[in-house]
N, C-alpha and C positions, 0 to 999 in steps of 0.2 A: 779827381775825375769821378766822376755820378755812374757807378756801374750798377746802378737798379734798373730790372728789366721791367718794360713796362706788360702785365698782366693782358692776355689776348681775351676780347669783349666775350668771347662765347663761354672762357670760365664761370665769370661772372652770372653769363643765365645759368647754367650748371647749377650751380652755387645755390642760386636763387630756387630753380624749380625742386632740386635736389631739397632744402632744405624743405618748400612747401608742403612736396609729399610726406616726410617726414614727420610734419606737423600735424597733417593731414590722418596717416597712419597711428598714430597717437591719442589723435584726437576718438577715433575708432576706437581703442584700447580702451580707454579710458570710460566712455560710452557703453562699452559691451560689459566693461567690469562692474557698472554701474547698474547694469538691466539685470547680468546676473544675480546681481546683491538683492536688487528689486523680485527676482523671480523667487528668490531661495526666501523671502521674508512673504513672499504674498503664500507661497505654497504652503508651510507650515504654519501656517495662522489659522488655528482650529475657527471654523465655521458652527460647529454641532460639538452640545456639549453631551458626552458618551457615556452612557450608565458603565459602572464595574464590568457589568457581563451583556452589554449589549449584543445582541446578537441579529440584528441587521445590518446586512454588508452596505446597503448602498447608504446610510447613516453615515458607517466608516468611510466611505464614499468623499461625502461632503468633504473631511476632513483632507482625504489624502486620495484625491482623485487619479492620478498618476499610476498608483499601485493598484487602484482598484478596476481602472479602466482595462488595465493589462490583465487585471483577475479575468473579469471578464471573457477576456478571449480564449479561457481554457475551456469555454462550452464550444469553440470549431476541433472535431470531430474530424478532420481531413489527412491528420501525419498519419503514412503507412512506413513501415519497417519491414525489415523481412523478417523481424519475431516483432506482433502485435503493433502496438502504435498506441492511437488513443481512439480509437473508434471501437465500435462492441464487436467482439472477437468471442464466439464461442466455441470455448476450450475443447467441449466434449466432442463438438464437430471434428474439430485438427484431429483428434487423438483419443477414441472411443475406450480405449483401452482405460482411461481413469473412469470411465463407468460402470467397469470392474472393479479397479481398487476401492473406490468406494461404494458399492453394492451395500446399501441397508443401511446409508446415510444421505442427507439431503442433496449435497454434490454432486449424487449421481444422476440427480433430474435436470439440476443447471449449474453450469460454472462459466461467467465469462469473464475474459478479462476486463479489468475496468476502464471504465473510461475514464475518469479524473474528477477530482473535487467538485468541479461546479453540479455532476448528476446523481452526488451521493447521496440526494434524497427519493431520486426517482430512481435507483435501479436497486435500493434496497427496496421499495416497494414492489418495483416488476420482478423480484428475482423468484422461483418459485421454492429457494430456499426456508421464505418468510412464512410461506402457505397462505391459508386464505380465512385469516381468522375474524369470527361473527361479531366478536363484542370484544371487552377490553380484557377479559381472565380465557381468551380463548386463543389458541394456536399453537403452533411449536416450539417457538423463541421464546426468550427470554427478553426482557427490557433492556439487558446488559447488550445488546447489539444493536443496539443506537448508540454508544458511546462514543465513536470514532467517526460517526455522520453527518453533528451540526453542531453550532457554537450554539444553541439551545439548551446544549447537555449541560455545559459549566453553568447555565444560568440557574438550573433547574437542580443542577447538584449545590449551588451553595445554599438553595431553599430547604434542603431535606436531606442533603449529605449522600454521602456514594454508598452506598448501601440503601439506603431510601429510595436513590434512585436506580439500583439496579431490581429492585422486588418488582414482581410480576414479571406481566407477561408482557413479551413487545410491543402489542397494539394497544396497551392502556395508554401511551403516550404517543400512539399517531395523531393527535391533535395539536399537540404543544412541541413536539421535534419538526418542525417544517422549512426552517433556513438551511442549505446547503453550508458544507467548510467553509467558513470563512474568516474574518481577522481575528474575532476575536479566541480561537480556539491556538493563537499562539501569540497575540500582543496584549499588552496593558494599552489602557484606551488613555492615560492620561500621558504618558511615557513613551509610550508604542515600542516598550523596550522588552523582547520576546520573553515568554512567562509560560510557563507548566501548568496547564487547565485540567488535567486528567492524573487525579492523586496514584491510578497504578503506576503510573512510571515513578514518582516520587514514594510508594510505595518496595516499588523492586529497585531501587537504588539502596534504600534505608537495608533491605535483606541482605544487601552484600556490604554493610558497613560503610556507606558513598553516603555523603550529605551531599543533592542535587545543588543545593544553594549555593554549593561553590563552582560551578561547571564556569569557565570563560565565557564570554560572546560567541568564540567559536564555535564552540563545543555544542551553544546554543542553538546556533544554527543546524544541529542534526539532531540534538535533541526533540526539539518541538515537532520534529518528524517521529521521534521515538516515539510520543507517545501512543501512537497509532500501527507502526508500520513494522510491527514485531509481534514474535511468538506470543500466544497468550491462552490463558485458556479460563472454565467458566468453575471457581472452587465452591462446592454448594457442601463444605464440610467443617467451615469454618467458627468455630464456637461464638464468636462475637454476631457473625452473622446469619443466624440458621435460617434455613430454605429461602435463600438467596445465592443466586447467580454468580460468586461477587468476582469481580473481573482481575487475574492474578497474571502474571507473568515469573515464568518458572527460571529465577534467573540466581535464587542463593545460595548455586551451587557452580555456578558461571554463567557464560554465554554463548557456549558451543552447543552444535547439535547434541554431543555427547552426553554435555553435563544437562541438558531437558531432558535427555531420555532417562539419564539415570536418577531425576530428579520425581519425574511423572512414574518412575518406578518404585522409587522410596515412597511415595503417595498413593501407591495403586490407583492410578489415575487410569480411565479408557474413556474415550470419547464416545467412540461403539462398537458395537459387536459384527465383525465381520457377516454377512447373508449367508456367504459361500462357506467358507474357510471357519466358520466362526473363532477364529484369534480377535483377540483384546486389541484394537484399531487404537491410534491415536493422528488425529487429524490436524498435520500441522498448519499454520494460517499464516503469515504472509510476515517472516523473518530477515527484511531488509536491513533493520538497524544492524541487528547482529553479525550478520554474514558483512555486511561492509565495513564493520569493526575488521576483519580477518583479511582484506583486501590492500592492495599496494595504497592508494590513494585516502584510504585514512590513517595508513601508518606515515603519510607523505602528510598530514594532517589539512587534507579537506574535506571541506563540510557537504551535508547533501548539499545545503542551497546554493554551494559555490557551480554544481552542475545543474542544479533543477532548476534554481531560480537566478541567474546570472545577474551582474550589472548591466542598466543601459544607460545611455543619458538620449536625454529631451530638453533641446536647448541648452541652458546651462545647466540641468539637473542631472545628476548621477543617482539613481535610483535600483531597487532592489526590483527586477521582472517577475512579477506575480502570477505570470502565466507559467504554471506547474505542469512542467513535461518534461519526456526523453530531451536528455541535452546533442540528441542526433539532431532535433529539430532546430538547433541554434547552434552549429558548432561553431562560429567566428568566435562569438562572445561566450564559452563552454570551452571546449576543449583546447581551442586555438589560443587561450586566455595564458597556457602554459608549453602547450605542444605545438610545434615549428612544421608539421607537416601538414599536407593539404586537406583539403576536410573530405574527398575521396579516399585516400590511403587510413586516415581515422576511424572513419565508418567502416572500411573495410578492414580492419583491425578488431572491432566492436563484433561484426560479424561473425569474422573466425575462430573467436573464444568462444560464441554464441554456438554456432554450428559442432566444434567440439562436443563442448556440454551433451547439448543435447542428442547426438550419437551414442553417447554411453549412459546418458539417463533411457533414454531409448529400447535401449539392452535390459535395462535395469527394471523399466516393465515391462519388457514380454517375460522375465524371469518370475516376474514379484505375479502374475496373473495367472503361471504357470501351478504357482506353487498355491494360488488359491484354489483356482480349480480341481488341482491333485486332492487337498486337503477334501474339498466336499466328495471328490472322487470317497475318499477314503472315510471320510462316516458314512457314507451310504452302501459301505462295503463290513459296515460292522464294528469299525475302530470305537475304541474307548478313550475316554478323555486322561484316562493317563497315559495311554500310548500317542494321544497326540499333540499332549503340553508342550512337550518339549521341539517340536516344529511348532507349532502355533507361537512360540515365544520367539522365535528366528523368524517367523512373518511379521509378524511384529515390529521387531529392531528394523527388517528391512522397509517396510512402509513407511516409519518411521524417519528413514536416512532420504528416503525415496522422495515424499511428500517434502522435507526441509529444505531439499533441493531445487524441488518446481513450485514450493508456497510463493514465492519471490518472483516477479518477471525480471529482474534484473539480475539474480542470484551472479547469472552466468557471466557477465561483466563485470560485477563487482569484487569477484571473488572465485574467478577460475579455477585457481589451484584448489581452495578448500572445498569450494565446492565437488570437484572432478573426486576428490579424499573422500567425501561423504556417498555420492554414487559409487563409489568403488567398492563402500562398506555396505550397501543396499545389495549389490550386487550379490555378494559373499554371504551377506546371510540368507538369501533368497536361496544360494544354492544350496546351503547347510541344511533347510528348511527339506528341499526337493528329494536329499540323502533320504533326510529321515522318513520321509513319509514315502517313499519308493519301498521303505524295509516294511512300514506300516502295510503299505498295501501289498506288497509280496504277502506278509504274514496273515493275508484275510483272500488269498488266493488271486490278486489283482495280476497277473503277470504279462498282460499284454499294455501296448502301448496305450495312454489315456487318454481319451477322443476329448478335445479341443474348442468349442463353439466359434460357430462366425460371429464375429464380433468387428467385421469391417469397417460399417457405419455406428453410431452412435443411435442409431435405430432399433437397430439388429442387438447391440451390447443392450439396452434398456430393455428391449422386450423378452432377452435372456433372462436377466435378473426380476421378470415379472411387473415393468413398470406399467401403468396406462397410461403412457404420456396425451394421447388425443385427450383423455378423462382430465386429467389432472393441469395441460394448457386449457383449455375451456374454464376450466374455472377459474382458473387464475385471471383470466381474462374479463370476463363478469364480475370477479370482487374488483378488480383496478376500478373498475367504471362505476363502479357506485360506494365501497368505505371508503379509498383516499379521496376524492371528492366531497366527502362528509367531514372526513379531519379537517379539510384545507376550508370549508364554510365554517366548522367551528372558529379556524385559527384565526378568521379573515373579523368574525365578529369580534372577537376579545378587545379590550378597553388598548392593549400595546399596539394593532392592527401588525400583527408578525407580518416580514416581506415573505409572498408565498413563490416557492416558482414553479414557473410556470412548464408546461407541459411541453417536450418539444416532440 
């Protein structure tokens, strides 16, 4: 007996349409796996063949369009935060009070925060830190402050070497530094495999017994950040390099605030002389690497560019986002990459350590302003300088912790606890300072409370400390418009045609 059932016709199309899609779907796969291949061989197939130290971005461009197009977009000026962003933020506006701290330093005329990579040609020009100098042996800078503002430098340091190229003054080479940050001040142009263009960092690794050459890719990645975005200062007492600038980082004694300071003290280092207070200043400048060494997230081992500069993909491309900013501005691909909460609760996370911080650095100068103005109180009531070494060296240490603190915009996120440590020790020696110079000015008949200046607006603080800002913006104004104009026609004639940018 034939017990086979006979198959009902609609299986059959089942069957049928079931497998077409299938075929269909496959055939898809198959296709897209094939484009990707095709994408990933058209994209890396150098177009432009790239000097060692090329230093035109949109050159680099040709090559690796993707990375560079994303550069590109760190010139939009639009992210706001509720600490800074990437638009120009002037510091002394928020917070007049560092117009006292630095009283009888360039600082005290301008500080803003920065905008980013793409306008580090044009806002070291605008800043009125630069001055406004006639010819090429004239102004206040030095040449060592271009180092960190255009892949110009490496080209120009392998002509003449670092020390060659930190002699003189800054405006001898406003002609020849005219490209903004860009590739080449951290890839190999034949490899594009990230490289140390700026020998002080491979100098201050060498001071602590560290061969750079062995760092990972990792490591890489916050590295080439280092070599810019850390303590540094200008050693003009070097026997190999006499009366040069030459650009050091104080770090062969560690990487703490602690071990700079006791570092810049074994060297009798001062940046400058206090206005007010006259104590031995040391002006700290912008300690990202280090303070984020001292944070959760590099002991978790990431890199800055795993937050600054994320992955995207573009079709089938997985690529490195070259657009350098607050990882607020991108949390999907940033923070979300490891953290499961919503990007409201993150930011507001970001926030709260931020707002800490700055509460108690806050404290720390109205202390630290207290004690300078006490101080001038007190020479102009007759104090001797060996009555008031010994405060003047507690202002000091406290500036010192004070400035380490706020040199960083991100100090406070990176590194809450150590940071909150270092405000704590500003704090303390400001007060140490205040003892002492209370006994100072008791003993020169001081005993009433010590009048204070308004110093509300950053107006009001500058014109304390005798500045002529209407004088001193005017001119600043009139040199922009006629010497960088003259660099940038030098730069535009030369036989290379340097990319100039342009003005926004």
């Amino acid at each position: 007996m034939d017990t086979t059932k006979k198959r009902a016709p609609w299986i059959n199309w089942a069957l049928f349409f079931g497998t077409m899609i299938i075929v269909f779907l496959l055939g898809l796969l198959a296709s897209s796996i094939t484009q990707r291949k095709a994408e990933s061989e058209y994209v890396y197939k150098p177009k432009v063949n790239l000097s060692e130290y090329e230093p035109r971005n949109d050159l680099w461009g040709e090559n690796f369009p993707r990375e560079y197009q994303s550069y590109l977009t760190t010139a939009d000026t639009s992210f706001h935060s509720e600490f800074n962003g990437n638009a120009v933020s002037d510091a002394l506006g928020k917070d007049p009070r560092m117009v006292i701290l630095w009283a009888g330093y360039a600082f005290s005329k301008d500080y803003k925060a920065p905008r980013g990579h793409y306008y580090a040609i044009t806002d070291i020009r605008n800043t009125l830190r630069t001055g406004t100098p006639k010819g090429p042996d004239d102004g206040p800078q030095p040449n060592t402050c271009w180092t960190c503002k255009s892949p110009d430098v490496p080209r120009l340091m392998e002509k003449m070497g670092a020390a060659g190229f930190y002699k003189g003054k800054w405006a001898a080479k406003g002609a020849e530094v005219v490209n903004f940050i860009g590739c080449a001040d951290c890839h190999d142009p034949k490899t594009m495999d990230l490289r140390i263009t700026r020998p002080a960092l491979v100098e201050a690794f060498n001071s602590m017994g560290k061969d750079i050459s062995k760092a990972t890719h990792q490591e890489m990645r916050s590295l080439v950040c280092a070599q810019c975005h850390v303590e540094y200062y200008f050693d003009k007492k070097r026997a190999d390099s006499p009366d040069v600038a030459y650009l050091t980082f104080p770090w062969s004694l560690g990487l703490t605030a602690d071990s700079a300071l006791k570092y810049y003290n074994s060297h009798g280092f001062t940046d400058f002389t206090h206005q007010l207070s006259k104590s031995p200043i040391l002006k700290a400048q912008h300690p990202d690497y280090e303070v984020y060494l001292t944070g959760i997230h590099a002991q978790r081992g990431v890199a800055c560019a795993d937050c600054h500069m994320p992955y995207v993909k573009e079709g089938g491309q997985k690529f490195t986002s070259h657009k350098i900013a607050s990882p607020l501005l991108n949390i999907s691909n940033t923070c979300q990459v490891c953290h499961r909460e919503s990007e409201e609760t993150l930011k507001n996370n970001v926030y709260e350590r931020q707002r800490k911080v700055k509460e108690i650095r806050d404290q720390s100068e109205i202390e630290l302003v207290r004690a300078h103005v006490e101080a001038k109180i007190a020479w102009e009531s007759g104090a001797t300088q060996q009555e008031m070494d010994p405060a003047l060296q507690h202002i000091r240490n406290a500036q010192w912790y004070w400035d380490y603190s706020a040199a960083g915009h991100g100090n406070a996120f990176h590194s809450p606890v150590e940071v909150s440590r270092i405000i704590g020790l500003s704090i303390s020696e400001s007060k140490e300072a205040r003892i002492l110079l209370a006994r100072v000015l008791a003993g020169h008949g001081m005993n009433r409370e010590v009048p204070y200046p308004d110093i509300a607006t950053k107006a009001l603080a500058q014109k304390y400390i005798g500045l002529e800002m209407e004088i001193v913006n005017a001119e600043k104004a009139g040199w922009i418009k006629s010497i960088p104009v003259e660099w940038d026609r030098k730069a535009r004639e030369r036989q290379d045609s340097w990319k100039v940018q342009k003005e926004e």
